[in-house]
Wavefront OBJ file of the C-alpha trace (Angstrom):
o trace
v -64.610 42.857 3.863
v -66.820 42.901 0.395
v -67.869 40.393 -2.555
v -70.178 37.423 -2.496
v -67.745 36.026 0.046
v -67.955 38.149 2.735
v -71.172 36.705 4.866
v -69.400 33.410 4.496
v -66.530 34.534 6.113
v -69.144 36.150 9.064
v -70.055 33.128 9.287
v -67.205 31.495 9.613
v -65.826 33.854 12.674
v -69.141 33.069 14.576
v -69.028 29.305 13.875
v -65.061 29.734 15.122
v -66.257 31.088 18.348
v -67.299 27.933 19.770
v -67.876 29.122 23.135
v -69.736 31.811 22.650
v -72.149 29.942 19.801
v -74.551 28.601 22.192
v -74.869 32.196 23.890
v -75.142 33.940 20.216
v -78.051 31.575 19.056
v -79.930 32.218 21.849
v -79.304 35.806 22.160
v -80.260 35.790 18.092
v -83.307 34.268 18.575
v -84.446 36.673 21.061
v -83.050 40.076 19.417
v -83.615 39.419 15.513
v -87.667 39.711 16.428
v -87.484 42.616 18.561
v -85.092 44.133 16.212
v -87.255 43.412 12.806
v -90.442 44.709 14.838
v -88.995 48.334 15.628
v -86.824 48.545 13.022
v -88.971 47.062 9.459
v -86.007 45.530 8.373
v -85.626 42.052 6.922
v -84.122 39.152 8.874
v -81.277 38.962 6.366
v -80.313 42.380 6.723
v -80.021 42.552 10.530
v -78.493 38.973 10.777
v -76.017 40.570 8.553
v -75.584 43.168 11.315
v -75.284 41.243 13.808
v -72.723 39.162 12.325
v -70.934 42.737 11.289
v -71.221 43.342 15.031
v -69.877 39.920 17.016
v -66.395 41.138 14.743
v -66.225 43.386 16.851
v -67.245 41.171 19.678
v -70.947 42.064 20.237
v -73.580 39.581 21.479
v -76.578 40.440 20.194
v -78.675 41.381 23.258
v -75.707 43.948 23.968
v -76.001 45.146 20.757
v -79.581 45.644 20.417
v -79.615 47.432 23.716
v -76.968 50.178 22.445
v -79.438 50.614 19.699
v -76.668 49.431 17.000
v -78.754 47.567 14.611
v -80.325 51.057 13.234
v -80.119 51.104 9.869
v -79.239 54.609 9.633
v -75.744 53.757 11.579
v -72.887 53.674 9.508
v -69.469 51.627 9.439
v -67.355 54.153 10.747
v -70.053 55.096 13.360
v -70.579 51.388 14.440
v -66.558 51.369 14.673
v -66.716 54.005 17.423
v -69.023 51.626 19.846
v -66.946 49.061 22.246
v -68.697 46.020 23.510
v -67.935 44.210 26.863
v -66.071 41.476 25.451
v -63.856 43.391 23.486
v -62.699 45.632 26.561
v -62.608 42.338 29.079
v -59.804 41.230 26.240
v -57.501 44.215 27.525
v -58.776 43.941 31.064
v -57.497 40.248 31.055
v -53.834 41.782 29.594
v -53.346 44.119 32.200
v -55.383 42.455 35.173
v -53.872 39.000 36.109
v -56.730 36.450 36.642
v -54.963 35.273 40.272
v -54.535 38.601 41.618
v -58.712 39.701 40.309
v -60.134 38.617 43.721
v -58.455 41.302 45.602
v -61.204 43.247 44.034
v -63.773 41.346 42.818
v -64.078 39.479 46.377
v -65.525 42.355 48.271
v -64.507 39.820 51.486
v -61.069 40.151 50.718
v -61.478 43.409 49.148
v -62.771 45.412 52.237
v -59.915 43.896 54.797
v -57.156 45.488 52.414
v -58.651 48.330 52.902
v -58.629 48.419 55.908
v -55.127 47.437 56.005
v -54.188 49.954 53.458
v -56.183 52.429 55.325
v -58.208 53.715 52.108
v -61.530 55.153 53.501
v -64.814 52.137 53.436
v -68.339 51.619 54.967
v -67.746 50.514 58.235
v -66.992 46.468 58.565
v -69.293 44.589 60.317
v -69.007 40.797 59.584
v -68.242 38.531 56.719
v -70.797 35.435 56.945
v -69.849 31.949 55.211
v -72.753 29.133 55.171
v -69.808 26.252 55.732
v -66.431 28.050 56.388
v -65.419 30.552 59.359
v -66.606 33.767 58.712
v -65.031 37.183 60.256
v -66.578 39.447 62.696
v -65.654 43.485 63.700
v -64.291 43.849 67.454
v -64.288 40.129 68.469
v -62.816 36.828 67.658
v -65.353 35.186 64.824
v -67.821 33.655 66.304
v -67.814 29.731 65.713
v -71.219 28.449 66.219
v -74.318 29.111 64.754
v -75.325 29.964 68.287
v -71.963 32.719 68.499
v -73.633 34.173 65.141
v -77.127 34.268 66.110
v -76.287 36.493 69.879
v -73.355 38.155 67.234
v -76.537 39.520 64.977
v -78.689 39.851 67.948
v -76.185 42.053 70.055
v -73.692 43.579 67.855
v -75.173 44.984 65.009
v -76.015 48.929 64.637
v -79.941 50.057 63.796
v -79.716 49.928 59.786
v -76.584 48.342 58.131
v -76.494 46.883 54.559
v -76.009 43.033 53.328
v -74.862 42.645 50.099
v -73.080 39.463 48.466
v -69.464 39.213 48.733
v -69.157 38.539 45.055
v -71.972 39.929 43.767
v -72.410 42.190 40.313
v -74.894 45.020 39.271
v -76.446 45.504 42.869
v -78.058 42.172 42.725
v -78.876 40.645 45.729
v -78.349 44.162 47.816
v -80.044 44.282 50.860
v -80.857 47.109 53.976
v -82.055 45.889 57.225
v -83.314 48.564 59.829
v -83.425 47.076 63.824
v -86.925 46.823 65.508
v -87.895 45.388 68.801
v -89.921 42.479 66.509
v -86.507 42.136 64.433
v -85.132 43.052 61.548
v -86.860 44.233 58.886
v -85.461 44.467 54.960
v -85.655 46.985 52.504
v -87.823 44.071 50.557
v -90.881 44.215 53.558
v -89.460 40.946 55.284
v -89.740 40.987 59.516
v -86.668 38.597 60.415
v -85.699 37.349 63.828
v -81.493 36.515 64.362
v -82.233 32.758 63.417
v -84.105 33.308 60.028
v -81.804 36.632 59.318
v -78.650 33.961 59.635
v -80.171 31.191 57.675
v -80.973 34.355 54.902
v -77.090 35.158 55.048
v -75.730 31.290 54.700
v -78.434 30.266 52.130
v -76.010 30.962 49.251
v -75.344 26.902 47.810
v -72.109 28.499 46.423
v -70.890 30.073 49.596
v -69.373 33.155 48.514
v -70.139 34.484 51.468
v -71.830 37.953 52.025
v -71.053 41.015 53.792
v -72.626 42.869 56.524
v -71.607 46.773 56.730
v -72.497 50.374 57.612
v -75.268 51.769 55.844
v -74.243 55.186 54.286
v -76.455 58.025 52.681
v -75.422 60.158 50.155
v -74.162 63.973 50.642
v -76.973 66.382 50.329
v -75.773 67.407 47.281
v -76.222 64.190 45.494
v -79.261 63.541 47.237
v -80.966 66.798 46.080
v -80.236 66.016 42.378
v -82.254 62.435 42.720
v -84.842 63.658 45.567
v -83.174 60.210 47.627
v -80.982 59.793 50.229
v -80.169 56.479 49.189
v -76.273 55.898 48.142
v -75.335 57.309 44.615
v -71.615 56.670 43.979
v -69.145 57.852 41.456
v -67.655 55.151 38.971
v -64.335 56.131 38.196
v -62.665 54.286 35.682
v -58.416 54.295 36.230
v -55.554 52.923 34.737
v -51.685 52.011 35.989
v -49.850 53.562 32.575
v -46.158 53.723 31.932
v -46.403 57.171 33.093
v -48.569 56.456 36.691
v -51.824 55.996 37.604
v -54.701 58.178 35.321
v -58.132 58.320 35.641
v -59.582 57.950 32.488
v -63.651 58.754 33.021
v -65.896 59.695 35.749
v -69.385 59.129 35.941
v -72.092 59.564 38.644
v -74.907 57.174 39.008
v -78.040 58.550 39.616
v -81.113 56.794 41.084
v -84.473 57.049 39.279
v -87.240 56.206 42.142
v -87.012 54.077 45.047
v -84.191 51.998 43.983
v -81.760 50.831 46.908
v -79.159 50.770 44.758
v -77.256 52.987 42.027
v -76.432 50.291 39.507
v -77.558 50.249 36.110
v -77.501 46.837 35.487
v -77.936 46.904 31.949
v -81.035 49.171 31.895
v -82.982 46.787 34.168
v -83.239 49.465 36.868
v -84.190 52.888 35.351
v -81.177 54.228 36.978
v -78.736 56.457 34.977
v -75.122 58.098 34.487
v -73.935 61.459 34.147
v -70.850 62.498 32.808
v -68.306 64.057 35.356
v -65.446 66.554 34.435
v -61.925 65.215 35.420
v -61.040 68.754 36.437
v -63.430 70.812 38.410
v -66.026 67.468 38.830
v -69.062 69.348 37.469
v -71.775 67.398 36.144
v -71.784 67.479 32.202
v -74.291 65.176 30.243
v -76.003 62.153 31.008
v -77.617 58.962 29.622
v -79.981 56.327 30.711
v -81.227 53.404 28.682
v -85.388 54.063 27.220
v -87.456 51.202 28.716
v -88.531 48.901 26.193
v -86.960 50.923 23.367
v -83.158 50.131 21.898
v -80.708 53.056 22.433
v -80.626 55.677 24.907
v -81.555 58.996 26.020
v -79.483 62.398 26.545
v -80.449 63.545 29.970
v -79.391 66.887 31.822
v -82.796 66.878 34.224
v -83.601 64.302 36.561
v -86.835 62.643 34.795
v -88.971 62.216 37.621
v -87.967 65.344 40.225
v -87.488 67.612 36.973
v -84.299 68.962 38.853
v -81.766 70.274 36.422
v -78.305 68.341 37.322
v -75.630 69.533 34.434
v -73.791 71.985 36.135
v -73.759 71.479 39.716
v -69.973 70.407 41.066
v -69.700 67.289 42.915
v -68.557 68.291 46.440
v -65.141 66.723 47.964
v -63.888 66.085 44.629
v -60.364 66.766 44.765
v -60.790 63.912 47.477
v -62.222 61.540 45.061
v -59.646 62.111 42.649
v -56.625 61.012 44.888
v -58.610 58.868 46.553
v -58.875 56.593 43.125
v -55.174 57.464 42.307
v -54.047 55.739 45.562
v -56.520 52.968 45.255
v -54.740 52.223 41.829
v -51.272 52.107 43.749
v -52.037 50.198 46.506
v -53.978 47.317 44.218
v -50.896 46.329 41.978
v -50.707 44.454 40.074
v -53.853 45.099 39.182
v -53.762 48.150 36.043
v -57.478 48.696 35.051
v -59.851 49.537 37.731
v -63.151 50.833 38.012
v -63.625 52.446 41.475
v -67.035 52.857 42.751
v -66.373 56.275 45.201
v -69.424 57.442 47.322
v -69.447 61.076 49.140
v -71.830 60.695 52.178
v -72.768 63.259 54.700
v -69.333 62.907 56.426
v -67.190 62.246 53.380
v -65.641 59.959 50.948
v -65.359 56.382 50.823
v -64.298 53.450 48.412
v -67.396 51.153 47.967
v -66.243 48.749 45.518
v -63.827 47.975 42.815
v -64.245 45.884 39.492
v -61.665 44.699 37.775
v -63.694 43.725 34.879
v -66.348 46.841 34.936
v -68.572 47.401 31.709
v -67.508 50.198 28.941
v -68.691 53.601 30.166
v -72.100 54.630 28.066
v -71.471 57.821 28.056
v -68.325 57.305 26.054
v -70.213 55.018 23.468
v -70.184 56.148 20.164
v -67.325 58.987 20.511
v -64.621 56.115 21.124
v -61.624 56.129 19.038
v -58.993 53.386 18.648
v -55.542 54.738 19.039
v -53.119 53.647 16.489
v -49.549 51.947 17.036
v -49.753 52.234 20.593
v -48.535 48.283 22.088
v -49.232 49.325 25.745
v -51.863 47.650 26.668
v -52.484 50.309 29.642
v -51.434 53.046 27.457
v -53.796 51.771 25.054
v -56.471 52.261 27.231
v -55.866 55.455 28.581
v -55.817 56.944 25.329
v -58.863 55.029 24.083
v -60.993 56.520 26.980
v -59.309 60.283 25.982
v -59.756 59.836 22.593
v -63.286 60.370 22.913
v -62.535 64.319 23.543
v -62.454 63.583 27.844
v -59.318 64.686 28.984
v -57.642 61.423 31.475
v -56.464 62.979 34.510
v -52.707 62.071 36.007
v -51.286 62.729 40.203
v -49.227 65.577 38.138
v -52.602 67.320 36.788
v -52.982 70.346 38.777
v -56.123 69.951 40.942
v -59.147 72.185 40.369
v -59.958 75.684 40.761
v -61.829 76.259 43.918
l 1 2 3 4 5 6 7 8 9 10 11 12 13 14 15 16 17 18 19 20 21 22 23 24 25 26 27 28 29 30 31 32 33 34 35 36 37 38 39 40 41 42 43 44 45 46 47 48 49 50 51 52 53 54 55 56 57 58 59 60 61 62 63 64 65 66 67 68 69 70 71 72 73 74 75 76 77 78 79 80 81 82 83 84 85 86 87 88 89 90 91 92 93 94 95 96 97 98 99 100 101 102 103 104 105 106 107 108 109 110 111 112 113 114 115 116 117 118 119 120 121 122 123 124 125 126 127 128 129 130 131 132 133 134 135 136 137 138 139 140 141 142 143 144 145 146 147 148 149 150 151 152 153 154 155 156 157 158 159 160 161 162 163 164 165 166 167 168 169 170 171 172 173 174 175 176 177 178 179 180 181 182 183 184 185 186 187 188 189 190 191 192 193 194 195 196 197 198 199 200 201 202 203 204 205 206 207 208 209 210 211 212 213 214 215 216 217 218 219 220 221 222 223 224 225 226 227 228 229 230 231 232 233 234 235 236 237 238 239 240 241 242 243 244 245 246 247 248 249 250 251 252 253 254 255 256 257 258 259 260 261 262 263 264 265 266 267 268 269 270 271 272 273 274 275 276 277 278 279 280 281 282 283 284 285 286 287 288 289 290 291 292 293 294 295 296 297 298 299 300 301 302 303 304 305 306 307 308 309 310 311 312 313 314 315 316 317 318 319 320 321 322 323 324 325 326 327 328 329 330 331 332 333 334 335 336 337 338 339 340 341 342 343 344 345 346 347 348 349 350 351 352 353 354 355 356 357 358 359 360 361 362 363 364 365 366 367 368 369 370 371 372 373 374 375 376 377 378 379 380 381 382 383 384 385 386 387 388 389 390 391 392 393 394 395 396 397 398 399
């Protein structure tokens, strides 16, 4: 799109996007200062950008993080970037919205798989401020009373509480027994009455989930210098031809962190790239605090230890493991499967129906061409980058 008419036409998409206008301003206002400071460039030219960029359905903030309004950047290299919004569109086509919960409700999500028998954390409880809530072993209790001797009696020394439909970590939570109470991985000493009114204080009541706390294989735990959970994301899709997986990446913890999740940066944590055949750790990439963009990492930044290279143990596991997941969850065709490998072996921790575009793919992604699919589409948009998807039929690694 060129000629004198072109930022009108910007404009007019981003005016058309009526829902998202509020967001954009405010997102604007925040970005086109930090942006201008680190980059010298005029307001005009990186509003320009950013109206360049929400084409391809980029909120600013998003934007700015991937480092996108460098001037240096080309077209064709913007082109090869894909923004959350844009791959929610073809999550929506091949994810129906009723059938989402069976995922993104880890309540609902953990007793299928349980019935399905895929491999979890153990189940402890599921905890509801105003509706009956589900406990391991026992009928629910029904009082606050039953729930109260229920925490009191039934619960193991250390277990984790993390919201049932909860994103990014947020709100994770590990609780270690004492003979004062319990105490949480945020300092707090809790008794069974105050621990209960922390589970039902939720005014949405989404409930929240109480489960085994699990530690990650020694492996994984010598490339961070923590024992704390690391899982595996791995990103699959139902095609016309059977389940693939498309991309595997390992989140690694930077510090003390609880959790694995990037969230955006906010954490410190970071991703390295898996291969789909013999799971060795390739590349990685972690967002630069306080700087747009994003770093190439192959050496954990605090321990020093070197991590491209070393093969991520049961892997072959975690490959069929995700396959099966993607059969049993059908409708549902675009998963991202977060896969842990503790001490005594693999288990599903999550799935997200709607999970983000994989950084280490950005800026290598290419569009496929003529392909209506929306699955296919996918598939080949993730293996387009040069990382081979991996099919049931693929033979499995070399040992």
């Amino acid at each position: 799109m060129n000629g004198p008419q072109a930022p009108v036409r910007f404009m007019r998409e981003l005016i058309g996007a009526r829902r998202q206008l509020p967001a954009v301003v405010r997102s604007l206002g925040k970005v086109l200062p930090q942006a201008r400071s680190y980059y010298g460039r005029s307001y005009a030219g990186l509003a320009l950008r950013a109206l360049r960029l929400l084409r391809r359905r980029f909120l600013p903030e998003e934007a700015y993080q991937l480092g996108l309004f460098d001037p240096s950047l080309e077209q064709a290299t913007l082109d090869r970037y894909l923004s959350k919004s844009a791959l929610k569109q073809i999550q929506n086509r091949l994810n129906p919205l009723p059938w989402v919960g069976l995922v993104e409700d880890k309540g609902v999500f953990y007793r299928l798989c349980r019935t399905f028998g895929l491999p979890i954390p153990e189940l402890y409880a599921i905890v509801y401020r105003d509706r009956p809530g589900w406990a391991a072993g026992k009928r629910a209790p029904r009082s606050r009373r039953d729930w109260e001797e229920f925490l009191e009696s039934e619960l193991p020394p250390e277990f984790i509480v993390k919201p049932a439909c909860g994103v990014y970590g947020r709100g994770v939570t590990a609780y270690a027994r004492s003979e004062r109470g319990f105490r949480s991985s945020t300092g707090d000493l809790l008794d069974a009455r105050e621990l209960l009114s922390c589970l039902q204080a939720d005014p949405r009541d989404q409930g929240v989930i109480l489960q085994e706390r699990l530690w990650s294989h020694p492996v994984i735990a010598q490339l961070s210098g923590t024992e704390a959970l690391q899982t595996l994301r791995v990103d699959a899709v139902s095609t016309t031809e059977g389940p693939r997986i498309m991309h595997a990446g390992l989140k690694i913890i930077r510090g003390g962190n609880l959790v694995d999740n990037l969230d955006r940066g906010a954490t410190g944590n970071f991703i390295m790239q898996i291969s789909l055949h013999d799971g060795r750790v390739l590349h990685g990439r972690a967002f630069e605090a306080g700087r747009p963009g994003f770093l190439t990492i192959s050496h954990h930044p605090i321990t020093g230890q070197l991590l491209s290279g070393t093969r991520i143990p049961c892997w072959e596991e975690v490959r069929q493991v995700a396959l099966q997941a993607m059969d049993l969850f059908r409708p549902l065709k675009a998963v991202g499967w977060d896969i842990a490998v503790a001490g005594d072996g693999v288990r599903v921790i999550e799935g997200n129906a709607w999970s983000d575009p994989p950084l280490l793919l950005q800026g290598a992604i290419r569009r496929p061409q003529g392909v209506r699919e929306p699955a296919d589409f996918l598939s080949r948009l993730y293996s387009g980058t040069g990382i081979v998807s991996v099919s049931p039929q693929d033979p499995p690694p070399e040992t």
